[in-house]
C-alpha positions in Angstrom: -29.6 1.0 -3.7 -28.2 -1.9 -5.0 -24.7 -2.5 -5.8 -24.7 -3.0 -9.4 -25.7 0.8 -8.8 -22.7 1.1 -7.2 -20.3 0.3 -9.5 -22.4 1.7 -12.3 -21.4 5.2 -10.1 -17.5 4.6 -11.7 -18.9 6.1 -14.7 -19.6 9.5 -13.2 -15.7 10.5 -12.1 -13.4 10.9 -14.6 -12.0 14.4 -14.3 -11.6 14.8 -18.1 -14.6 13.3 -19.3 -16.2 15.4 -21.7 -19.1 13.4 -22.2 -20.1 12.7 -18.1 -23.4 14.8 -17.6 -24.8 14.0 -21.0 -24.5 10.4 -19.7 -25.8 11.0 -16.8 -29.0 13.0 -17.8 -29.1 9.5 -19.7 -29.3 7.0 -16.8 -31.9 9.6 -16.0 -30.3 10.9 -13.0 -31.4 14.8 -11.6 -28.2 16.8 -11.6 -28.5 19.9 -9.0 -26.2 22.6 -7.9 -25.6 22.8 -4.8 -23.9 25.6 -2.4 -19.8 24.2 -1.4 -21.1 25.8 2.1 -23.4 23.3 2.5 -21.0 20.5 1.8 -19.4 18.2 4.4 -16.4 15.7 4.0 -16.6 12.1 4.6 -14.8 11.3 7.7 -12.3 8.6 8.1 -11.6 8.5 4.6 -8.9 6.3 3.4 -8.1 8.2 0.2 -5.1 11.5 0.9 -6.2 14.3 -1.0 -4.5 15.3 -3.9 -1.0 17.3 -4.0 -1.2 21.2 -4.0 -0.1 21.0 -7.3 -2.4 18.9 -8.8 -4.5 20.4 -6.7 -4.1 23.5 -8.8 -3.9 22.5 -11.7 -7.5 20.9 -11.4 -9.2 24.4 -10.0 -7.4 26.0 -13.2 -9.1 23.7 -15.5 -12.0 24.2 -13.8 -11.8 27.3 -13.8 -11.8 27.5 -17.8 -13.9 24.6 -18.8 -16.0 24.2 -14.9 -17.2 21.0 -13.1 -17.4 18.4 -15.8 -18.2 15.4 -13.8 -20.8 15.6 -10.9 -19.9 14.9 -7.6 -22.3 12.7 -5.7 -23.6 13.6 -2.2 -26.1 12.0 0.1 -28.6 13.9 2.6 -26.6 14.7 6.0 -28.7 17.2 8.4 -29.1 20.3 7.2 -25.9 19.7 5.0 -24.6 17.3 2.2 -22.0 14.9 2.9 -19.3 14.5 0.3 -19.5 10.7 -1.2 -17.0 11.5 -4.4 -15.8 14.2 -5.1 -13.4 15.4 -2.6 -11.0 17.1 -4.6 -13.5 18.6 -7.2 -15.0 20.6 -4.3 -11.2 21.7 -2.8 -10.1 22.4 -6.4 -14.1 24.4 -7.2 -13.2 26.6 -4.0 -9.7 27.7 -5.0 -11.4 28.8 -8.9 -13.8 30.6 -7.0 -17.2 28.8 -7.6 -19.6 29.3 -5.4 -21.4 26.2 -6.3 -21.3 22.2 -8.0 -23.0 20.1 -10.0 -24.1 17.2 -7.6 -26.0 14.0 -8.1 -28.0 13.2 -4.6 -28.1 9.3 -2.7 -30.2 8.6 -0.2 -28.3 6.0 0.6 -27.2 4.6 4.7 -23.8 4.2 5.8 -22.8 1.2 4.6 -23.7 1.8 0.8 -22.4 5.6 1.4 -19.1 3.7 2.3 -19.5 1.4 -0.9 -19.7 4.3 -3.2 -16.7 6.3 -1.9 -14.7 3.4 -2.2 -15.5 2.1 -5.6 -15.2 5.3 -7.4 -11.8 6.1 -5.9 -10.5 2.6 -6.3 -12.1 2.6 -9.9 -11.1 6.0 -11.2 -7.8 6.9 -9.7 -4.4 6.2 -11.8 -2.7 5.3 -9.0 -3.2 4.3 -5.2 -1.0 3.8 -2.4 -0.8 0.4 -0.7 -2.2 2.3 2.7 -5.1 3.6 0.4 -6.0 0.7 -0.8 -5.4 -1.6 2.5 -8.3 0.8 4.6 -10.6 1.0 1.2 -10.6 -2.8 1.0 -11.1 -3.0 4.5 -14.2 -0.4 4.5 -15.6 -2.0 1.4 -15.4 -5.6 3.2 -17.1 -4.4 6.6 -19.6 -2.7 4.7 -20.7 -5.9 2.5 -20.1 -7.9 5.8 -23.3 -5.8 7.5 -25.0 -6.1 4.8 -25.4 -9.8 5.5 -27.5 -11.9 3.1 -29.2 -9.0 1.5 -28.7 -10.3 -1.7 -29.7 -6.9 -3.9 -26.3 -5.6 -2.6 -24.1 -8.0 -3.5 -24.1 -8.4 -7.6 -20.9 -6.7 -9.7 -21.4 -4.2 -12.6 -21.5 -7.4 -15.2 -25.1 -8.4 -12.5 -23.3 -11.6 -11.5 -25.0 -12.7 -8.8 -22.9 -14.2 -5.9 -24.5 -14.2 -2.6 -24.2 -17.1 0.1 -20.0 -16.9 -1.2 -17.2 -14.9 1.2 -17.0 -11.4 0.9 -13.7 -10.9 -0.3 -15.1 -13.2 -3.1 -17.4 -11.2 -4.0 -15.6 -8.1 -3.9 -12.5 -9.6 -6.4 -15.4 -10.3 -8.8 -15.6 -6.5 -8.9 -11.9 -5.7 -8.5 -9.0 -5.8 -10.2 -7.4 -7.9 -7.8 -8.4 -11.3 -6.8 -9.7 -12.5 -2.9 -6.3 -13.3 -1.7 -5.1 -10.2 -3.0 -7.4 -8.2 -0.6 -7.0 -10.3 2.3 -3.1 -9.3 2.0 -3.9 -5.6 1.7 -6.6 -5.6 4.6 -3.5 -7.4 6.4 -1.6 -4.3 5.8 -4.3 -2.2 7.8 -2.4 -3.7 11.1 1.0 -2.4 10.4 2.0 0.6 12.8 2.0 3.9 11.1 6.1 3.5 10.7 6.2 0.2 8.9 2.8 1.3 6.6 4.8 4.4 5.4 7.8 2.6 4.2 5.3 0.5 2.1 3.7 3.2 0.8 7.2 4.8 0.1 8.5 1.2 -1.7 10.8 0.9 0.9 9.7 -2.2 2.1 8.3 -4.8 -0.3 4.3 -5.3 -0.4 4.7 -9.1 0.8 7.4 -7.7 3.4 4.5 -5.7 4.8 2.2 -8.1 4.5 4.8 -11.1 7.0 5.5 -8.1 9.3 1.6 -7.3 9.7 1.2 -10.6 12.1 3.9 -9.6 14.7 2.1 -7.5 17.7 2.3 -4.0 17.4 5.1 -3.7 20.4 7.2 -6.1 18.2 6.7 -4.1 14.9 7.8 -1.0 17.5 10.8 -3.0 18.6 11.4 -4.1 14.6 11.5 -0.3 13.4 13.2 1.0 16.2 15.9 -1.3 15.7 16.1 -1.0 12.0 16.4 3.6 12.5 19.5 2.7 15.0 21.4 0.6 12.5 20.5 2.7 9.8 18.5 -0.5 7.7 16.3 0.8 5.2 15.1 -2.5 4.1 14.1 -5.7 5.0 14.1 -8.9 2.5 11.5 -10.9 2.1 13.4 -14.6 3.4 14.0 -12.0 6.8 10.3 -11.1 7.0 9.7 -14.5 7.1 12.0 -15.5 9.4 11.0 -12.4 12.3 7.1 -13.6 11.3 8.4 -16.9 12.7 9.6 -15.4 15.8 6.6 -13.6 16.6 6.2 -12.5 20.4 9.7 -13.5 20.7 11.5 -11.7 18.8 14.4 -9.3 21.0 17.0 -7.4 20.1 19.3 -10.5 19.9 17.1 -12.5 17.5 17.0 -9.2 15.3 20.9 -8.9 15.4 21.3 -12.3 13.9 18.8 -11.9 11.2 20.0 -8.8 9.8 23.8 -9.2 10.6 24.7 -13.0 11.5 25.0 -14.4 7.9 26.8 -11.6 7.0 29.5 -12.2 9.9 29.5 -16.0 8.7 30.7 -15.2 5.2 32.9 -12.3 6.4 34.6 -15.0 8.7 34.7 -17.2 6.0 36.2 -15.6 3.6 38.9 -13.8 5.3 42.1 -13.8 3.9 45.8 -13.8 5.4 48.6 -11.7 3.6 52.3 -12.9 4.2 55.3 -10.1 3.9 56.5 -11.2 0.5 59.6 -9.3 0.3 61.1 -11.4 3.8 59.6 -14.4 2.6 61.7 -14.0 -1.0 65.0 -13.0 1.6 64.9 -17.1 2.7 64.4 -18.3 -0.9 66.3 -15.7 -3.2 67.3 -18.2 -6.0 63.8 -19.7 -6.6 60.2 -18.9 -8.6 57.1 -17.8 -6.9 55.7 -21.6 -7.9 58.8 -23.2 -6.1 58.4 -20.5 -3.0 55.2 -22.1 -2.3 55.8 -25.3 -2.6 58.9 -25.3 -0.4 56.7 -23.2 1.8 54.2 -26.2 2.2 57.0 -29.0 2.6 58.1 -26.7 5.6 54.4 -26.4 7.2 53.7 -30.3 6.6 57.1 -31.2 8.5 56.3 -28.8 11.2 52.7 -30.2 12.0 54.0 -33.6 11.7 56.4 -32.8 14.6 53.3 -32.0 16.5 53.7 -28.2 15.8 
């Protein structure tokens, strides 16, 4: 299996593809049915399965038109194991099939792991950052195992980049480039808490990314801290500032960071109001304008007196 293979497999899981097992019989891949019985999930997944609703909606059109695009399974036992296709074979048991069109790799964990990532990273319209943080993650280990073997390592286009970093090769078959990746694998050691308010867009991507180097009892302390003063988000100039502190970061260091600069400029701007109608008793005959100024001539004599 090699991984131009691989990333060939994009091809086969477009949901409305019309088109998909004409193009396989062409790349001369055996489609079989196989029983949904005898179909196991992939454990560990990163990918969440798809709403109820679109979950629906996709054993409704399958329901009327059936399984357009294979799924693709690999020997497990006495079973299959699901590679892609998770939510074909949900959305095939609620229209009532009793069976799916499958395509069959014998393939070992690693490259099992390779094709469940790239088709999901490839074909879905959008993923969350947690999704792709544990794909990237699974993809890297994989291609890490694999070592030199270089007939695992080229990208759809065959570009041949063994002996180079991992997350090298992996941008050359990814929308996003090698630093990009490292950040999202960085997001794979946020605690559950902080990782959902990524995923939600309450806290920015880099945000995440800064937080993910504190220890995971200081990301406890940071969220626990941020539900009892009600802070929904952090900015990214803060991030930075609590990834400075690191192991020492308290509740005191967290206190100035979110509330000391505002306390400065509340300080600093704070404004005195003087009764205006017993000020205007002492100076009845004169303007606002000449108020104040006899108002400052009085002030300047008293602090040259020594107060």
């Amino acid at each position: 299996m090699v991984m131009q293979d691989i990333f060939s497999l994009k091809n086969h899981f477009t949901e409305d593809d019309k088109t998909e097992q004409q193009s396989n019989a062409s790349n001369g891949e055996q489609i079989i049915s196989i029983k949904l019985s005898e179909l196991l999930p992939f454990p560990n997944q990163p990918f969440r399965p798809y709403s109820d609703e679109k979950l629906w909606e996709l054993a409704a059109d399958i329901k009327q038109n059936g399984v357009l695009s294979p799924i693709i399974v690999r020997p497990f036992g006495n079973a299959y194991q699901i590679l892609a296709g998770h939510n074909r074979v949900n959305a095939s048991k609620l229209a009532g099939l009793n069976e799916i069109p499958s395509i069959v790799k014998d393939v070992d964990d690693d490259a099992a792991k390779l094709i469940l990532v790239n088709t999901n990273i490839n074909q879905r319209d959008k993923l969350l950052p947690s999704e792709k943080a544990f794909a990237y993650k699974m993809q890297l280990d994989a291609m890490n195992r694999q070592g030199k073997r270089t007939d695992l390592t080229s990208c759809q286009v065959g570009t041949k980049l063994a002996g180079s970093r991992s997350d090298v090769r992996l941008s050359e078959c990814s929308t996003d480039s090698a630093r990009t990746i490292q950040r999202y694998i960085r997001l794979t050691e946020l605690i559950p808490e902080l990782l959902e308010m990524v995923d939600n867009e309450s806290l920015a991507f880099m945000v995440g990314v800064y937080l993910s180097y504190l220890s995971q009892e200081k990301q406890q302390l940071l969220y626990e801290y941020m539900d009892a003063n009600e802070l929904k988000k952090v900015s990214l100039a803060q991030a930075e500032v609590i990834k400075s502190y690191k192991e020492a970061l308290d509740d005191n260091r967290l206190k100035l960071i979110f509330f000391g600069l505002k306390e400065e400029k509340k300080k600093a701007t704070t404004t005195y109001k003087l009764p205006t109608d017993r000020i205007t008793s002492y100076f009845p005959d004169l303007e606002k304008s000449e108020i104040e100024q006899e108002l400052i001539k009085i002030l300047d004599e008293y602090f040259k007196r020594g107060g």
